[in-house]
VEXNU-249621 format. One record per residue (C-alpha): residue number from 1; z, y, x; residue in one letter; chain. Coordinates in steps of 0.001 Angstrom, whole numbers, m for minus. Each point is the difference from the previous one (the first is absolute). Layout:
<sites>
   seq         w         v         u   type   mol
   NUM         Z         Y         X      a     A
...
</sites>
This chain:
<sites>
   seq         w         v         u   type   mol
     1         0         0         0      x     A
     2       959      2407      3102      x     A
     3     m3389      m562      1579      x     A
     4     m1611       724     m3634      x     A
     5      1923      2908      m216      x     A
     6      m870      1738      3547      x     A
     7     m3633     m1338      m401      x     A
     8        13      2851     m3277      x     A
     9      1326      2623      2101      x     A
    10     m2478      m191      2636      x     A
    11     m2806       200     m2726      x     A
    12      1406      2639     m1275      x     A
    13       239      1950      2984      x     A
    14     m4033      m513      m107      x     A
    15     m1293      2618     m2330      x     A
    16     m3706      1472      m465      x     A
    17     m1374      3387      m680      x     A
    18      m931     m1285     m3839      x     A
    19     m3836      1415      m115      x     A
    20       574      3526      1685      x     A
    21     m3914       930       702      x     A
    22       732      1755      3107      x     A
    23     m1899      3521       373      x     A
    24     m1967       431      2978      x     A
    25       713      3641       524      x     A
    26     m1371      2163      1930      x     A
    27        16      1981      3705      x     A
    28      m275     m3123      2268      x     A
    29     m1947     m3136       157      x     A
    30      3484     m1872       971      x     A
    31      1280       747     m4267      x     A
    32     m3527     m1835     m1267      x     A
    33       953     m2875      2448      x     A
    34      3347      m207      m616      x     A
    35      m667      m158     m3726      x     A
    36     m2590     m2718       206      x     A
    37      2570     m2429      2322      x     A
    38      2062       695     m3167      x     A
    39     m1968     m1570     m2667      x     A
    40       107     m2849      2468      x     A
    41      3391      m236       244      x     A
    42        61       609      4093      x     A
    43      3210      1998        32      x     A
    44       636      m115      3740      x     A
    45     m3635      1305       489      x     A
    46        71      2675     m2555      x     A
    47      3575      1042      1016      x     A
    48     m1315       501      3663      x     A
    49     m3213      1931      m671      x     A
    50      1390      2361     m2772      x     A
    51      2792       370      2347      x     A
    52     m2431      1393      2435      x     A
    53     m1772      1860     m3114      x     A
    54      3173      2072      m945      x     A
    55       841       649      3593      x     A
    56     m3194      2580       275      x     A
    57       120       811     m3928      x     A
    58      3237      m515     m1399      x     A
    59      m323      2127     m3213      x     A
    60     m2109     m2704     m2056      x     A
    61      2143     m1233     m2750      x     A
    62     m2489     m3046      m540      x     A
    63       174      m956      2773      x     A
    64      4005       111      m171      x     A
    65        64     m2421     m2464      x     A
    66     m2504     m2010      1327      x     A
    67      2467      m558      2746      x     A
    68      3048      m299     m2425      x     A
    69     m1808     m2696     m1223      x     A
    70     m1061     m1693      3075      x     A
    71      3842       118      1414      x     A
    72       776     m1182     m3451      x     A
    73     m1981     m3075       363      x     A
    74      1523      m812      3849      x     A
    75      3339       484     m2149      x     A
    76       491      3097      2798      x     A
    77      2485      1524     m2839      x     A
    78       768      2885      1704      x     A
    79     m3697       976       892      x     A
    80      m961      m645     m3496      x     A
    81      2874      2262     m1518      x     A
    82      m891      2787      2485      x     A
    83     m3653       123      m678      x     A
    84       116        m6     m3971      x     A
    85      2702      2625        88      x     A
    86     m2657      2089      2367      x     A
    87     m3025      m604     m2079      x     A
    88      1962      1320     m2989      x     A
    89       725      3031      1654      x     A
    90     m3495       811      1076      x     A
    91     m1399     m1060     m3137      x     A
    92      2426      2277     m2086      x     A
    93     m1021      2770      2735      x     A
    94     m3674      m311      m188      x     A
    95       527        36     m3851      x     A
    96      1652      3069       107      x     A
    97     m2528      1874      2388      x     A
    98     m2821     m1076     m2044      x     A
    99     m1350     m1802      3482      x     A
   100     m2421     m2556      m275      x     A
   101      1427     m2608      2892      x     A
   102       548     m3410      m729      x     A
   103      2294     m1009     m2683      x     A
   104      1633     m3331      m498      x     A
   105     m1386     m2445     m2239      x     A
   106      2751      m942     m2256      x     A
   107      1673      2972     m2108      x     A
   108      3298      1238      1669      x     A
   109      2537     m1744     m2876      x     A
   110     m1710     m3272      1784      x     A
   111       134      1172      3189      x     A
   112      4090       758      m391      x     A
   113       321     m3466     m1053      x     A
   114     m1387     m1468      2950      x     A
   115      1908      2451      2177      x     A
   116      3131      m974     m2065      x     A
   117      m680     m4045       258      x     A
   118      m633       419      3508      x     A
   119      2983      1442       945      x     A
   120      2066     m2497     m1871      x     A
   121     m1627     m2747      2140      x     A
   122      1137      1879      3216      x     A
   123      3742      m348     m1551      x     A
   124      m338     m3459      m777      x     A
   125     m1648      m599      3050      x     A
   126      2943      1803      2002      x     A
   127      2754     m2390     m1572      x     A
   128     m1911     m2822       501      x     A
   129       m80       739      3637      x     A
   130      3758      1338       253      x     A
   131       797     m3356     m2070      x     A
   132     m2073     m2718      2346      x     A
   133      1292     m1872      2536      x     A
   134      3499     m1688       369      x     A
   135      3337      1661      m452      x     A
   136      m774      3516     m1239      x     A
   137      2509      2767       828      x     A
   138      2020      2449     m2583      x     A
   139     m2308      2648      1251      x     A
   140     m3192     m1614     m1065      x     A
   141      1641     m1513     m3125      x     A
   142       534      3695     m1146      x     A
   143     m3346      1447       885      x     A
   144     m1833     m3017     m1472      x     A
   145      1735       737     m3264      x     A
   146      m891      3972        82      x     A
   147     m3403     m1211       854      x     A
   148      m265     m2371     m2983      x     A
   149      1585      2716     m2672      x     A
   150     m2426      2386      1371      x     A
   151     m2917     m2483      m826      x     A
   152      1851      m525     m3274      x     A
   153        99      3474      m946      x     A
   154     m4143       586       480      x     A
   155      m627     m2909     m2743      x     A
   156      m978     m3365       886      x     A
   157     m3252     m1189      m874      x     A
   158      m361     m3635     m1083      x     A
   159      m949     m1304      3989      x     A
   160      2982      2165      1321      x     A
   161      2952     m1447     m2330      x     A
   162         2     m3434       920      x     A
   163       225      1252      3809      x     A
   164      2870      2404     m1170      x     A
   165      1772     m2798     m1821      x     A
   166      m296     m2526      3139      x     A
   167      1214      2564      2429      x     A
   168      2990      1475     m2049      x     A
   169      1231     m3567       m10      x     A
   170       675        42      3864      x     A
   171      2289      3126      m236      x     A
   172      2925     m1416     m1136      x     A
   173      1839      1182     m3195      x     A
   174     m3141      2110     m1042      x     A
   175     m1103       246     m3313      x     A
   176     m2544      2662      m755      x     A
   177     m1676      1911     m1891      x     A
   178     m3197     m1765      m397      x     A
   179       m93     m2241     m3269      x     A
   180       479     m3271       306      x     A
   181     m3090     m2769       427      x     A
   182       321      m670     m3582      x     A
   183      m263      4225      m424      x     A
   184      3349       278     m1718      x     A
   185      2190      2808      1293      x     A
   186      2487      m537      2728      x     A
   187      3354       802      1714      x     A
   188       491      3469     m1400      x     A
   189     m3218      1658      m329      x     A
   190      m994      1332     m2066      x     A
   191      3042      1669        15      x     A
   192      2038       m88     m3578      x     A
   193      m845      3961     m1084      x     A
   194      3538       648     m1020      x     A
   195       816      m137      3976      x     A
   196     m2792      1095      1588      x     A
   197      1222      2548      2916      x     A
   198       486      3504      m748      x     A
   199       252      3441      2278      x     A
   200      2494      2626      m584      x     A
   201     m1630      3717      m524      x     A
   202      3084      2560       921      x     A
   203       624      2349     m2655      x     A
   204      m985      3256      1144      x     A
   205     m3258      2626        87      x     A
   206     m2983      m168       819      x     A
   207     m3282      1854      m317      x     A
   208     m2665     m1425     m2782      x     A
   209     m3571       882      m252      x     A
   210     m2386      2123      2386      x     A
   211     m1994      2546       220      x     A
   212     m3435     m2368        48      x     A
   213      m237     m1667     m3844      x     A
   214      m174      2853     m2727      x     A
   215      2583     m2469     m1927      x     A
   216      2074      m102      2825      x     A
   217       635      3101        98      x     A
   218      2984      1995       326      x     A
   219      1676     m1393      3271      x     A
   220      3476      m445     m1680      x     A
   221      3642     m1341      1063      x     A
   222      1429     m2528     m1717      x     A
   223      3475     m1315       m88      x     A
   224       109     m3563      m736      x     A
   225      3061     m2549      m441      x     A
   226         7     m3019      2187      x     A
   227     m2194     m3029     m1070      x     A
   228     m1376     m3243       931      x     A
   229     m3578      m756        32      x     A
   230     m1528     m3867       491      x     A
   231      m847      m319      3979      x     A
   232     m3665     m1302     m1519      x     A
   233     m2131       m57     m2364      x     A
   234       215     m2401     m2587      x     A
   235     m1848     m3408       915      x     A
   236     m2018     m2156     m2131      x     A
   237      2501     m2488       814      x     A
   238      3051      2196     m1470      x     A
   239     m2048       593     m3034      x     A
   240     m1040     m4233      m696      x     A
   241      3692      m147        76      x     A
   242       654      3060     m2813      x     A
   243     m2665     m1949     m1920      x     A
   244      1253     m3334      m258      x     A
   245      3120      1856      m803      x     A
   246      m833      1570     m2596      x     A
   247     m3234     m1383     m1342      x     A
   248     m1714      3312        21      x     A
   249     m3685      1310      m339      x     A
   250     m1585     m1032      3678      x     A
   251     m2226      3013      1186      x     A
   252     m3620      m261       262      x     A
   253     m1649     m2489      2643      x     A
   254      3624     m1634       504      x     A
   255     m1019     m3255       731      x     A
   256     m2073      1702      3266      x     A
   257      2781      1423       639      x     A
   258      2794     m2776      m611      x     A
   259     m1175     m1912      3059      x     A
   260      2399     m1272      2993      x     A
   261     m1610      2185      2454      x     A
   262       215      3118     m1849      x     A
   263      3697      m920      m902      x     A
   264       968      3390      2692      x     A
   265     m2846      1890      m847      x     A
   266      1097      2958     m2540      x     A
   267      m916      m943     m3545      x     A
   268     m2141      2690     m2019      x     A
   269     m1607       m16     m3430      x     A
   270      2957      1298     m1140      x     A
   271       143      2729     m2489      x     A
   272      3551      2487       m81      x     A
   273      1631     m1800     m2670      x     A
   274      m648     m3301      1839      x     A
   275      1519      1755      3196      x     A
   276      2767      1348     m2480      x     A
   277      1104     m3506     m1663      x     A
   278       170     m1425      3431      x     A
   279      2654      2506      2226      x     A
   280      2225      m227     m3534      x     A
   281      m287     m3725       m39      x     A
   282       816       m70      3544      x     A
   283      2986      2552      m697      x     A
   284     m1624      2801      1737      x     A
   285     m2486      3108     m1189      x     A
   286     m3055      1513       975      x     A
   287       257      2785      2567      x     A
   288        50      3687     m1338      x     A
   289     m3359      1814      2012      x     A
   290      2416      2124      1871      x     A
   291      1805     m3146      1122      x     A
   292     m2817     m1375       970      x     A
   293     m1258      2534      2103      x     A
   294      3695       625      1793      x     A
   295      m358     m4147       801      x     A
   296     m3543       714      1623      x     A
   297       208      3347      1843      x     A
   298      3668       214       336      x     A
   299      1209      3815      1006      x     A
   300     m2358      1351      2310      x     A
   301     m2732       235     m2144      x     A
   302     m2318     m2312      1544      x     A
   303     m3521      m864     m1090      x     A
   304        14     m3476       422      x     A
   305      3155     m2599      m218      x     A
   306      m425      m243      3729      x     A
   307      m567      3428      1123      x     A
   308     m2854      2556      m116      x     A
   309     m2545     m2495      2544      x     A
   310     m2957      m669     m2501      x     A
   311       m21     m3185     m1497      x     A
   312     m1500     m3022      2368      x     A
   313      m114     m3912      m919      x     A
   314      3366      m130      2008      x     A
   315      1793      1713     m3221      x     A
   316     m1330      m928     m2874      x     A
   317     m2878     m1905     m1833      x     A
   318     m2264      2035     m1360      x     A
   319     m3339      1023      m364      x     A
   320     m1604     m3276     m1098      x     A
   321     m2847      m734     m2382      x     A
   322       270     m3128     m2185      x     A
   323      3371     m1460     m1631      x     A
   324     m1659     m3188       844      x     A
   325      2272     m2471     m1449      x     A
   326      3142      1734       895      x     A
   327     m1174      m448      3603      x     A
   328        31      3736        66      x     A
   329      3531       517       159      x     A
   330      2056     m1139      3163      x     A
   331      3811     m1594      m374      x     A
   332      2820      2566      m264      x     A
   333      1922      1409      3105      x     A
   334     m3343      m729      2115      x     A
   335      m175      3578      1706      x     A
   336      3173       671      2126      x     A
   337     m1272      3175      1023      x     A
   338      m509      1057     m3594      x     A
   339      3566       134      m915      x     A
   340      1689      3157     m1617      x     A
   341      3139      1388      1250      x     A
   342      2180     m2195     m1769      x     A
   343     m1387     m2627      1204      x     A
   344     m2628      m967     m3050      x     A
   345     m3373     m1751       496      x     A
   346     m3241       564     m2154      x     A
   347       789      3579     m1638      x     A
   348     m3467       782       980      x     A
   349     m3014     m2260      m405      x     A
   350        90     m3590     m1451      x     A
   351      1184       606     m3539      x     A
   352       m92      3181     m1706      x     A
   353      4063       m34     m1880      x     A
   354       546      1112     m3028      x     A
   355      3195      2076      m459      x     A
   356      1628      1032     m3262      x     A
   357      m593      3360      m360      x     A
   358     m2903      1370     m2571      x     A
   359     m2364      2423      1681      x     A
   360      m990      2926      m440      x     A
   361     m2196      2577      2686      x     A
   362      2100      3129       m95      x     A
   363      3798     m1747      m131      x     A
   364      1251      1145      3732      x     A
   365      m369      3495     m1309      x     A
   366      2739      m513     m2831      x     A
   367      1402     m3159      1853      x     A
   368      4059       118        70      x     A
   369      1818        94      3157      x     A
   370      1973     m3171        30      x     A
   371      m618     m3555     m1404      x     A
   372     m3465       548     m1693      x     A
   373      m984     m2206     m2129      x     A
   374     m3852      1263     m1355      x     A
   375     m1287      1564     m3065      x     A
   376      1555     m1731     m3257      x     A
   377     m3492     m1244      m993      x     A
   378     m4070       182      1067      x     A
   379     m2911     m2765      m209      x     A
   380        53      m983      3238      x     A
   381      2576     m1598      2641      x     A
   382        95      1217      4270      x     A
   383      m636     m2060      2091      x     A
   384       377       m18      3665      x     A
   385      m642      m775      3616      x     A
   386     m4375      m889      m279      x     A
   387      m582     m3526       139      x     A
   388     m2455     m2930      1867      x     A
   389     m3059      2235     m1607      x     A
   390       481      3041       865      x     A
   391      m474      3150      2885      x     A
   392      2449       678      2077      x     A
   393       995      3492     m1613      x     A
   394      1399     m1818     m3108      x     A
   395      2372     m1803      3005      x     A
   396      2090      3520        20      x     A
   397      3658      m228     m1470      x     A
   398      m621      2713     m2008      x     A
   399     m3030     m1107     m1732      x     A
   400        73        61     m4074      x     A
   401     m2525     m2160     m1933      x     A
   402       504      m998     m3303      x     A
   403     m1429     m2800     m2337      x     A
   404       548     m1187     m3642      x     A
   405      3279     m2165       m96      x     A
   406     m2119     m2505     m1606      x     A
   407     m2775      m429      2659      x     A
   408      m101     m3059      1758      x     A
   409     m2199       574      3484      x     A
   410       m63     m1992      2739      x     A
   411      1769      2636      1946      x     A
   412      3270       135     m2045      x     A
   413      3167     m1406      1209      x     A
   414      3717      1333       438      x     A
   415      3296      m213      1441      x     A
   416      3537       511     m1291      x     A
   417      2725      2275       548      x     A
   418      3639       162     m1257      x     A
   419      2849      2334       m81      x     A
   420      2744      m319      2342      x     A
</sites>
């Protein structure tokens, strides 16, 4: 059964490119060649010669991912993960400028996915190699296990679970937070809502709104009492769990969504009174709009949760074009250097949040001083903090968009807040 079991693992470690038809591109004779080793499946050839390709002309995002895809299939993780991450950037650049250089031949949403799945395999890859051999130290125990929870938190496809599952076995006393083979939850995860972690906001000022959005207008202080606000957003996991609770309306597309490898993922589809029902079920609320601007900018009236640096794939995920399947969306807490003062991941990007307040464009200019709570009534519900969709100026903590509390877009999520 062993030698079954480690036979499985070493096919899945062998993965292909799944029909990519490369792009030649264009500016050397080396890209043409390298894409034509491609379609025969020479990766050490193609590696070598685009290699040499990029070294004179390394601004062709074709030929980028023509690489990504050649380290891909030589299972040359980190080479792969570099190279899809670069072509994305050029592509998005050339986009923007209106150039007409190379682009890559798969949209961008597809492109992030094999960016994403490659990196995963470098993790799994690492433990594997921390966790061969005979005795293994402490040391390597522990950074096998952040390497496997790192994989864990990307999303497993169906080749990388079984890989995940074997390894986790050989750290002992770990149980993850992958599903297990039979794709029933495990161990903890996902986590029962009522105690999923939560960050302390200080009571205390701060300054709301700017001088950019007409809306957003007045820059105001605002006195607020101390809450607590849910450390993420919540996860489709979280939300399977509400259901089967309660027996509740599932949202639209939830059985795309309902999937193990999605369980981390935020869940969206959800309308305000969906959002609502949930953090009262789960004995908590839905955060006022001042609150949740205090939670993402804190009280020195930063642009962004992390600071005023312009957004970058390093703080949030953003700026995609297809939902695909959910795909879109990346687990919660992925971006360390994302997080708000207090500590918070995913206030900008991912999941736009509902919050409770009704809005309305001209409210900072009557808005009261301390505690506010919003205009008794309107059509239309704020949300906050952009989402997987959008540009990166809807990523700025003191961004106001609104939608009707009954819309159900595959942008919507939340998060919960409660009073001290």
């Amino acid at each position: 059964m062993r030698k079954v079991v480690v036979r499985l693992i070493l096919l899945c470690l062998v993965t292909t490119s799944g029909g990519v038809v490369y792009a030649a591109g264009s500016g050397d004779p080396d890209f043409a060649k390298g894409a034509g080793l491609l379609k025969q499946n020479q990766y050490a050839e193609a590696r070598a010669v685009l290699e040499a390709g990029l070294a004179k002309s390394p601004s062709n995002a074709a030929a980028h991912f023509n690489l990504a895809e050649a380290c891909r299939g030589l299972k040359s993780w980190a080479c792969a993960e570099e190279h899809y991450e670069t072509a994305i950037e050029l592509d998005a650049k050339a986009t923007a400028s209106g150039s007409t250089d190379p682009r890559m031949p798969v949209p961008k949403h597809k492109a992030w996915q094999l960016f994403d799945e490659s990196k995963a395999w470098r993790f799994l890859e690492e433990a594997r190699g921390l966790l061969s051999g005979g005795q293994v130290s402490v040391d390597k125990l522990m950074a096998a296990k952040k390497a496997l929870e790192s994989a864990n938190e990307l999303g497993l496809n169906d080749q990388q679970q079984p890989v995940f599952d074997y390894l986790q076995t050989k750290v002992p006393g770990m149980r993850m937070d992958g599903p297990k083979p039979d794709g029933t939850a495990r161990g903890a995860v996902p986590e029962d809502p009522r105690e999923a972690p939560m960050v302390l906001v200080p009571a205390g000022e701060f300054s709301m709104g700017s001088t950019i959005g007409d809306d957003e207008k007045p820059v105001h202080r605002v006195y607020l009492n101390a809450f607590y606000m849910d450390k993420h957003e919540v996860t489709v996991g979280q939300y399977a769990q509400f259901l089967q609770a309660t027996g509740l309306e599932e949202p639209s597309d939830w059985d795309l969504m309902n999937q193990p490898h999605h369980s981390k993922r935020p869940v969206v589809n959800i309308n305000w009174s969906d959002a609502a029902t949930f953090c009262k079920w789960s004995g908590k609320r839905l955060p006022t709009e001042a609150e949740w601007e205090k939670a993402a900018r804190g009280t020195d009236g930063r642009l962004y949760p992390w600071g005023n640096d312009a957004p970058t794939r390093l703080h949030a995920n953003f700026g995609k074009k297809d939902w695909d399947n959910h795909m879109a969306l990346v687990p919660v807490g992925s971006f360390e250097l994302g997080k708000s003062p207090y500590g918070i991941y995913d206030l900008a990007g991912n999941a736009w949040e509902w919050v409770n307040d009704w809005y309305d464009h001209d409210y900072y200019k009557k808005s009261p001083a301390k505690n506010p709570q919003g205009p008794a009534k309107g059509q239309s519900k704020v949300v906050r903090g952009g989402s997987w969709l959008y540009v990166p100026d809807f990523l700025r903590t003191s961004f106001r968009f609104n939608a009707e509390p009954s819309g159900r877009q595959f942008g919507y999520g939340f998060r919960c807040a409660k009073t001290r």
